[in-house]
C-alpha positions as CSV (number, residue, x, y, z in Angstrom):
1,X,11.3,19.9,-8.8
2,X,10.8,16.7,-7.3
3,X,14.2,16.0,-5.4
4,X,13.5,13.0,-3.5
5,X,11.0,10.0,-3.0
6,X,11.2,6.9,-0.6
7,X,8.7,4.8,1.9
8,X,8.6,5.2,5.8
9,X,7.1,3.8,8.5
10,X,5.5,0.8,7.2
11,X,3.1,-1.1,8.8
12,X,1.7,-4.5,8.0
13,X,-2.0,-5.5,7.6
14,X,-3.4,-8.5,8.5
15,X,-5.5,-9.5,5.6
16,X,-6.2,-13.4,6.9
17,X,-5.6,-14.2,10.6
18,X,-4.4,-17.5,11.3
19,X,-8.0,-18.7,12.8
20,X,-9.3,-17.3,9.4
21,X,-6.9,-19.9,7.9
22,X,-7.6,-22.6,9.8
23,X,-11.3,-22.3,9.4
24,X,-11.1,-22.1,5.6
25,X,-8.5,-25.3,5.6
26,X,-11.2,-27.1,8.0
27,X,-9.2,-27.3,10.6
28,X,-9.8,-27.2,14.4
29,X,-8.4,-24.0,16.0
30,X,-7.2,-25.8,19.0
31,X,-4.7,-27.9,17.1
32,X,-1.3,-26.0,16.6
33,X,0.8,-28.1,15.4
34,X,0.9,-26.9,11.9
35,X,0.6,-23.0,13.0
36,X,4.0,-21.8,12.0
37,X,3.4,-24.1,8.6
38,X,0.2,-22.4,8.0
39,X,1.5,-19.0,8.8
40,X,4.4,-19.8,6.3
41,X,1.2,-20.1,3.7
42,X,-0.5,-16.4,4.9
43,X,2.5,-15.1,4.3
44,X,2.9,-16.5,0.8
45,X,-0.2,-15.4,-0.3
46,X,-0.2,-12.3,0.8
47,X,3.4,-11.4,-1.1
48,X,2.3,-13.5,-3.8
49,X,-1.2,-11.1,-4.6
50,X,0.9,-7.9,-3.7
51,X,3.3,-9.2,-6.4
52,X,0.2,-9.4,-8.9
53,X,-1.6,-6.3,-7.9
54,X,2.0,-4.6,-8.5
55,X,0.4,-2.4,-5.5
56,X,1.2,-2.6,-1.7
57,X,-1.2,-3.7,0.4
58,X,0.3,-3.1,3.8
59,X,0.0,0.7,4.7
60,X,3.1,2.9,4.5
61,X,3.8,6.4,4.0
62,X,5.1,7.7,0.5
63,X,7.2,10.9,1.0
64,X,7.9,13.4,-1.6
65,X,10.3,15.8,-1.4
66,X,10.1,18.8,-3.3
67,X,12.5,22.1,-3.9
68,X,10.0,24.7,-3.9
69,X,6.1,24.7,-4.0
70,X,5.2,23.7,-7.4
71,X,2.5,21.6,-8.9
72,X,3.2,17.8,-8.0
73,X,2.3,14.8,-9.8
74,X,2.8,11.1,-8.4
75,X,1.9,7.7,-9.1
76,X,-0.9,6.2,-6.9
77,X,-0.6,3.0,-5.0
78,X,-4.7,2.9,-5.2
79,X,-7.8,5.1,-5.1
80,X,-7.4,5.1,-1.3
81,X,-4.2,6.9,-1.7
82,X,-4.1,10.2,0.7
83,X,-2.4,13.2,1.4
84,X,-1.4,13.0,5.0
85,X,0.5,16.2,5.3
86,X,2.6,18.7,3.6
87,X,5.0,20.5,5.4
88,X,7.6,22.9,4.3
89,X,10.9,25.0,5.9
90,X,9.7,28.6,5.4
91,X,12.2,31.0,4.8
92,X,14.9,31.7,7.8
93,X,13.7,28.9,9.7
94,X,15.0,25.1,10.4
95,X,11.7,23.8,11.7
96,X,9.2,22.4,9.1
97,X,5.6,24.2,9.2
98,X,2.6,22.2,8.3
99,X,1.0,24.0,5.2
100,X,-2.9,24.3,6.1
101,X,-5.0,21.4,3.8
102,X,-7.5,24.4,2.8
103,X,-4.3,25.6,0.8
104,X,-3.7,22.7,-1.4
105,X,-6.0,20.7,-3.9
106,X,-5.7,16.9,-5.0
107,X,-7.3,15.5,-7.9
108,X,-6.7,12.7,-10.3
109,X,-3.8,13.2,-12.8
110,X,-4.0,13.4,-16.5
111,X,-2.0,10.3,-16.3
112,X,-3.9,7.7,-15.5
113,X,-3.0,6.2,-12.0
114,X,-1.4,9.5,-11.2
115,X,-2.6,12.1,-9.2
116,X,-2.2,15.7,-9.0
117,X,-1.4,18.1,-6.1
118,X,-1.8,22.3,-7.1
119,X,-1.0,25.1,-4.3
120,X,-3.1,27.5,-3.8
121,X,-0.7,29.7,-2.0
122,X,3.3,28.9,-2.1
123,X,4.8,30.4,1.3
124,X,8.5,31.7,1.0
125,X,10.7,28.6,1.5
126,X,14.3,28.1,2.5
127,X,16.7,27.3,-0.5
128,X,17.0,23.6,-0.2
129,X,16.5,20.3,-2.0
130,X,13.9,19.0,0.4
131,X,11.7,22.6,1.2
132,X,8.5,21.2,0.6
133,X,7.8,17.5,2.6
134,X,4.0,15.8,1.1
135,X,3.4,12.6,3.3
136,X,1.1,10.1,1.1
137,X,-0.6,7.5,3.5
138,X,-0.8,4.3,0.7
139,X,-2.2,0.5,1.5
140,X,-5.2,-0.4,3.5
141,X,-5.5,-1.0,7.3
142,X,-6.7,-4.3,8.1
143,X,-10.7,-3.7,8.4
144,X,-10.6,-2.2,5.3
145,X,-8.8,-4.9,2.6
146,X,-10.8,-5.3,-0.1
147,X,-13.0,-9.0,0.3
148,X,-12.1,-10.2,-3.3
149,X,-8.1,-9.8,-2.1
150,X,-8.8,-12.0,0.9
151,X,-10.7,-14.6,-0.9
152,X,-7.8,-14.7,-3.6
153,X,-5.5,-15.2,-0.5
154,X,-7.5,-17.8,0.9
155,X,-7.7,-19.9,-2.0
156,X,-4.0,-19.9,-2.4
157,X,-3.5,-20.8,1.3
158,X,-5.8,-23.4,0.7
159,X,-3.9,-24.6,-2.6
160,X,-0.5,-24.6,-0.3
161,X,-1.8,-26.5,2.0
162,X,-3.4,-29.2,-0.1
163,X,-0.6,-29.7,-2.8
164,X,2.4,-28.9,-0.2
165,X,4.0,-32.7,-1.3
166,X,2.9,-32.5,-4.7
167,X,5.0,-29.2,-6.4
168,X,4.2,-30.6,-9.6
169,X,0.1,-29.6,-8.9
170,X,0.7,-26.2,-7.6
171,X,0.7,-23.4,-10.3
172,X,-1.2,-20.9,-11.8
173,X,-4.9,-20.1,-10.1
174,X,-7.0,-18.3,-12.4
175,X,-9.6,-17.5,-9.4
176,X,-7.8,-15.9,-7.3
177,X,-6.0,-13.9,-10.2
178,X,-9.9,-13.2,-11.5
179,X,-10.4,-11.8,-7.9
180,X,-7.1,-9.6,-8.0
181,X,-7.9,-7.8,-11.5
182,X,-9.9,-5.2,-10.5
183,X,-6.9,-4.2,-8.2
184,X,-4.0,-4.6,-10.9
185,X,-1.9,-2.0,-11.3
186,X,-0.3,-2.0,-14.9
């Protein structure tokens, strides 16, 4: 039974670098004046499409903690979703043991955006709440962000920065949400 869940050691991806920015906004990289303004904007966007693809997009580790060995199901921040390790407290020890990936199998759940994890062996484990440890690595490392989520962030930088004295233009942008919906999570 699953006992536990919780995020660890997250780590943030740059999706748009401030020179990235600046280029898209036309503006000359050796100007700085409006830096920590246009950082302010990357920022923004980058919570704001997080917020609308309900998924993280900085990478972080997912840990599960199970009582026993036991078939596991979990939702999935996205396809790139990975097992990183499963360890376990075998019986009469206090150190964890890293369980051998050869003896475990992931595939996609019957839920959809789950997926599933089935033993192939289940070791002798210490009577505890948190004998079994599966590590899921979830978000993307910069190099790999998806293009359309970068666009979508660039336009709404670029919408920011245009309409920053006018609140009553900035709203809803139906492009970059159109870029975001393949990676919605419902």
């Amino acid at each position: 039974m699953v006992t536990d869940s919780y995020y660890k050691n997250q780590e943030v991806t740059v999706c748009v670098t401030l020179a990235q920015a600046k280029k898209h906004l036309k503006l000359r990289s050796g100007e700085s004046s409006e830096d920590e303004l246009i950082q302010g904007y990357i920022d923004s966007a980058k919570e704001d499409r997080q917020n609308y693809i309900n998924r993280s997009i900085d990478t972080r580790d997912f840990v599960i903690e199970v009582s026993q060995f036991e078939t596991v199901s979990f939702a999935v921040n996205y396809d790139n979703d990975e097992v990183n390790s499963i360890q376990y407290y075998k019986q009469g020890e206090t150190a964890l043991t890293t369980l051998d990936a050869d003896s475990y199998k992931v595939r996609p759940g019957i839920v959809v955006g789950t997926k599933t994890i089935t033993f192939k062996e289940t070791p002798q484990t210490e009577k505890r709440d948190d004998a079994v440890v599966i590590v899921v690595k979830q978000g993307w490392v910069s190099s790999k962000v998806p293009a359309p989520l970068k666009q979508a962030m660039l336009l709404l930088i670029g919408d920011q920065y245009e309409r920053r004295e006018d609140r009553g233009e900035i709203g809803y942008n139906r492009a970059a949400d159109a870029l975001c919906r393949p990676y919605r999570k419902f």
